[in-house]
N, C-alpha and C positions, 0 to 999 in steps of 0.2 A: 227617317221615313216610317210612316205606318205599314207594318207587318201582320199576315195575315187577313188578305183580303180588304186590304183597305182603302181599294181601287174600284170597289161593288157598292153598288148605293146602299147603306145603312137599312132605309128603308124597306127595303125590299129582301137583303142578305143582311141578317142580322146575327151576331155573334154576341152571346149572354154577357156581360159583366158582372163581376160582384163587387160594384161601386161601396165609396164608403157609409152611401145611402142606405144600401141593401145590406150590409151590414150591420149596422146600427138595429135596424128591424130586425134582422136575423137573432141577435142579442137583445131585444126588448120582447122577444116572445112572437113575431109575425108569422107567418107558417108562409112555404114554400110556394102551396096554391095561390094565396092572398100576394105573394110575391110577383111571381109569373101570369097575374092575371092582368097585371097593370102594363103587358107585352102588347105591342099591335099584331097579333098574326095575323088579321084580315089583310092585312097590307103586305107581308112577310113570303116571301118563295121560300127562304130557307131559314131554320133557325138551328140555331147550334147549341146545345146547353151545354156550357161547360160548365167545372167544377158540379159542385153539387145541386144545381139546374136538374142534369139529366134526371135525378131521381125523381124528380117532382113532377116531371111530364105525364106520366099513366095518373094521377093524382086528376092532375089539370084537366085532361083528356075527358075521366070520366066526371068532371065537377061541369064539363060541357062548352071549357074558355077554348078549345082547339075547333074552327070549321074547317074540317077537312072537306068541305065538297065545292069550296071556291080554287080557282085556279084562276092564276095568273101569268098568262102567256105572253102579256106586252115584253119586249127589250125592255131592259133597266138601262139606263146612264152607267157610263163608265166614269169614273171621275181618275182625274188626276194624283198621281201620288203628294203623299201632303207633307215637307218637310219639317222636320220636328226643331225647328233654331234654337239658337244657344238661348236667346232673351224665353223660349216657353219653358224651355227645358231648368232654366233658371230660377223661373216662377216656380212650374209644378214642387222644385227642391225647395223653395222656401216656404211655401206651403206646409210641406209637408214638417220642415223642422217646427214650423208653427205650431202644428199639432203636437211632434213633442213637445215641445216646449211646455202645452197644454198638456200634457200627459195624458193625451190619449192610446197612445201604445202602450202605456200603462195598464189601462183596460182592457184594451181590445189586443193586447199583442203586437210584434212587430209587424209580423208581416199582414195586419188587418186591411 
């Protein structure tokens, strides 16, 4: 199951990841605002930075990518919980050995 709110529309309740897209930027020199600007908060009730997100938010705020004077009051969707099967759960692992395999954990670390 998805853990941590993963019953709230994405769109609307968003929770930061640092995908291995964001990543890779983060390690080719992208800066954090250049990161976080490519967020929908027009769209967003709540946004959650985690990891090293949070630091970047007063950054973003004053670069002007934060409209704090919209508000969205509509209900969001509740969605259903979303079961994680053996056959994704399967993929995502071979994936990822793929990338070892690639030695990218090489570069970027294990836990990249």
């Amino acid at each position: 199951m998805r853990f941590g709110g993963g019953h709230l529309d994405p769109e609307r309740w968003h929770c930061w990841r640092r995908s291995q897209l964001k990543r890779i930027s983060l390690k080719l020199g992208t800066s954090g605002v250049a990161i976080l600007r490519a967020e929908k908060f027009k769209r967003m009730k709540c946004f959650h930075a985690g990891g090293e997100a949070k630091w970047w938010l007063s950054d973003v705020q004053r670069a002007g990518f934060l409209d704090l004077s919209s508000e969205l009051l509509e209900p969001s969707p509740i969605r259903r919980p979303v079961e994680l099967t053996r056959w994704r759960f399967e993929a995502e692992q071979k994936a990822k050995d793929l990338l070892r395999r690639m030695g990218y954990y090489n570069l970027f670390g294990q836990f990249a």
